[in-house]
Residue, then its C-alpha position, 0 to 999 in steps of 0.5 A: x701521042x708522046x710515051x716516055x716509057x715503055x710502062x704508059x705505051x703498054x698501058x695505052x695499048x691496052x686501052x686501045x684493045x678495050x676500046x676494041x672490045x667495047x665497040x663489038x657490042x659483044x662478049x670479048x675476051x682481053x689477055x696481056x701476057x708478058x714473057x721472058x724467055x730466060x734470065x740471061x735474056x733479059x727481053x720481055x715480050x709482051x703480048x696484048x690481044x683481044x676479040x673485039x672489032x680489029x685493028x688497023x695500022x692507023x691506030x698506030x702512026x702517031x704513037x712517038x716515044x720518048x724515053x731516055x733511059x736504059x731500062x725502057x730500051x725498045x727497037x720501036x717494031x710492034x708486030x700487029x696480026x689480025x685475025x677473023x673467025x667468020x663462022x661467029x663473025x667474030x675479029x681479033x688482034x695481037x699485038x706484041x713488043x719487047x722491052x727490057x723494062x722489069x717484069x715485076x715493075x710492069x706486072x705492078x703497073x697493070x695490075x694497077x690498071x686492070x682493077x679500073x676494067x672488067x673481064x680481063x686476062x693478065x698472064x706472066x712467067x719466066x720460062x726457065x723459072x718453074x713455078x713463076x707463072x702469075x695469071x689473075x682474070x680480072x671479073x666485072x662486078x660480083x655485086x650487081x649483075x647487069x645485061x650485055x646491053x648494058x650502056x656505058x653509063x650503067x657500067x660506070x656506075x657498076x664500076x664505082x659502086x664496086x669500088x666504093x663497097x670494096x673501100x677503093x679496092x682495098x678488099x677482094x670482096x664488098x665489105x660486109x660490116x660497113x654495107x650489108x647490101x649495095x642498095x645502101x649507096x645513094x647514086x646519082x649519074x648525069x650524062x652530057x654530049x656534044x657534037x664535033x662537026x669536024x671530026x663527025x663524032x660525038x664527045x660525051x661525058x659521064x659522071x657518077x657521083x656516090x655518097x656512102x656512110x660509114x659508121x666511125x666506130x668502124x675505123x679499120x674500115x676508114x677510107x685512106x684519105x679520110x672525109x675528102x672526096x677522090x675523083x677518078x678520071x677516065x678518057x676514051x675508056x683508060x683510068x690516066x690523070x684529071x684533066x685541067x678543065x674538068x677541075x676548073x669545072x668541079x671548081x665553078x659549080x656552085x656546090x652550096x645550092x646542093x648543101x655542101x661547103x667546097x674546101x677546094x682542090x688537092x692533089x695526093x700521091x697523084x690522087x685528085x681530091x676534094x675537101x669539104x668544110x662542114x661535112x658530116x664525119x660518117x659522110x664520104x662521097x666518091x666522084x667518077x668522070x669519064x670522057x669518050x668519043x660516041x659516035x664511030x663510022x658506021x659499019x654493016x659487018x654482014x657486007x664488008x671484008x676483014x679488010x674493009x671493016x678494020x680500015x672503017x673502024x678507027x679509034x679517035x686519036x686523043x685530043x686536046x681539052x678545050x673549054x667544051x668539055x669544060x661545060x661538058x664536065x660541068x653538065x654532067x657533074x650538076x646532073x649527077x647532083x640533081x639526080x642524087x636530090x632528087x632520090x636523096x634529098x637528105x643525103x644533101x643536108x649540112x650539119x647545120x640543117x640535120x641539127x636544126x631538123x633534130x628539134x621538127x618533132x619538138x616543134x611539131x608537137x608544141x604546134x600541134x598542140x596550139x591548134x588542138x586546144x584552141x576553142x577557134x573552130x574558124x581558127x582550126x578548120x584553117x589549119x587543118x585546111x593548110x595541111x590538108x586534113x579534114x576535121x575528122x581526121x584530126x586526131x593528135x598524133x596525125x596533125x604532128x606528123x603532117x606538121x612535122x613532114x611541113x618542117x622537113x620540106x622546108 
């Protein structure tokens, strides 16, 4: 894996260091602290540790940099320790470089990224300025509890529902005037899988799909890129830029079987979008994919040594897209749609369709009314056989409704 800065090296380090955390099935701790020692040093030192299942020198061989420029000037080392606690049975890693590259430059970078994960610990300071210490601990979501057990597909969702309520992390907190509760979400998740029997794993991807409401009376609230819909890519647990199957796939889905009209795909200061034609303007819709690798070697902790279980325990390099993850892309995204129909049918209705459902009460009532007063007992009894009601039952006001709820299925 090719980084032209020091910046994507730092960020991929990082990711690394989630992974690590995630595949320890435990409750971990994740820090970046960035240290420069005094002004007339310009050397940041950068230090990224985490609990999770340690690391091994593997995970590091393929890492090439590219970077020309001055700024990113780095000697290429990376110190990596290791570290085992075996009264918890718990592992560890550091790993550290220097760089010359801008404190606040990177402190912004990560800062960025780090609102895209959970529970981690991001420290910064020059030691001979006082008072220039920056720590934030970024917390999962406040909004909706969920189990260390926890799949990766429930934390996806706790993840974007938090994105959504806070108006894509505009806000420290939920904003209460558009939801008053997160139940207001209409969520649908889809997750598909295939096996790689050359590398012995599993790639799965994961989609949820979010469709909110918001009032447009609240344009202070508004989301920055308007009705369009912003579709946030992750891979192998790392926020990084949509790949190019999977917009071949949001493209080939056929978006009309789920009543909406697709206006195409649009790139925004780097942001992935989708635009609609004929959506409502209350309606907004948010998109998350993310592609991981499942399945890793098989490890039994209680028997083996630091040693042995870092060297069993290897992160899948990245790898190339290919049109099965393509297929991938689209199985998940349709089972997101499928899953959002089935609990929010309504939610998937045009403009076109609410308007003509307007005039069902209208209409149930003047039916209503044909079958009540005509002097037919035949002609009634095979209406209300039609819509399941017995003749005793017939009272006025039953009949609109059962009518009126026949119109709305159609």
């Amino acid at each position: 894996m090719e980084f032209a800065s020091a910046q994507k090296l730092c960020l991929h380090l990082i990711s690394s260091a989630y992974q690590r955390c995630r595949l320890s099935e435990q409750i971990c701790t994740l820090a970046v602290i960035l240290t420069r020692s005094s002004s007339s040093h310009p050397s940041l030192r950068i230090s990224i540790s985490d609990t999770g299942i340690g690391s091994c020198l593997e995970e590091f061989q393929d890492l090439r940099f590219s970077s020309t420029n001055v700024a990113d000037n780095w000697d290429g080392m990376l110190s990596l320790k290791t570290t085992s606690k075996c009264s918890v049975v718990r592992y560890g890693s550091e790993i550290c470089l220097s760089s010359f590259v801008s404190l606040d430059l990177l402190l912004a970078d990560i800062h960025t990224f780090l609102q895209k994960n959970v529970a981690i610990q991001l420290v910064a300071e020059e030691s001979d300025v006082p008072e220039s210490r920056y720590e934030k601990v970024f917390v999962a979501n406040e909004c909706k509890k969920l189990p260390i057990s926890a799949s990766n597909l429930e934390l996806l969702k706790s993840g974007i529902e938090d994105y959504v309520l806070k108006h894509g992390n505009n806000l420290s907190n939920k904003c209460n005037s558009c939801f008053p509760a997160w139940e207001q979400l209409k969520v649908g998740s889809g997750i598909a899988c295939c096996t790689e029997n050359r590398l012995h794993t599993e790639l799965v991807m994961e989609a949820v799909i979010v469709i909110s409401n918001i009032s447009m009376q609240n344009t202070a609230c508004f989301r920055e890129y308007g009705n369009k819909t912003e579709v946030m890519y992750f891979k192998d647990f790392s926020p990084c830029t949509i790949s190019k199957s999977s917009m071949k796939a949001l493209q080939s889905i056929d978006w009309k079987t789920y009543g909406l009209n697709f206006g195409g795909i649009v790139e925004q200061d780097d942001i992935t979008l989708l635009e609609w034609e004929n959506l409502h303007t209350d309606t907004h819709i948010d998109i998350v994919l993310h592609s991981y690798h499942k399945q890793y070697p098989a490890r039994d902790r209680s028997f083996l040594s630091l040693s042995e279980t870092v060297n069993s325990t290897m992160i899948p390099a990245p790898r190339k897209m290919s049109p099965l993850d393509r297929n991938l892309a689209k199985r998940a995204v349709k089972l997101s749609l499928d899953d959002l129909k089935a609990n929010h049918s309504q939610a998937f209705l045009s403009s076109r369709a609410l308007q003509i459902r307007s005039y069902a009460p209208d209409l149930a009532k003047t039916i209503a009314g044909l079958i009540l007063s005509s002097s037919d007992l035949d002609f009634q009894g095979e209406c209300f056989s039609l819509l399941g009601l017995q003749s005793q039952e017939a009272a006025t006001e039953t009949v609109e409704n059962c009518i009126e709820k026949g119109l709305f299925q159609l």
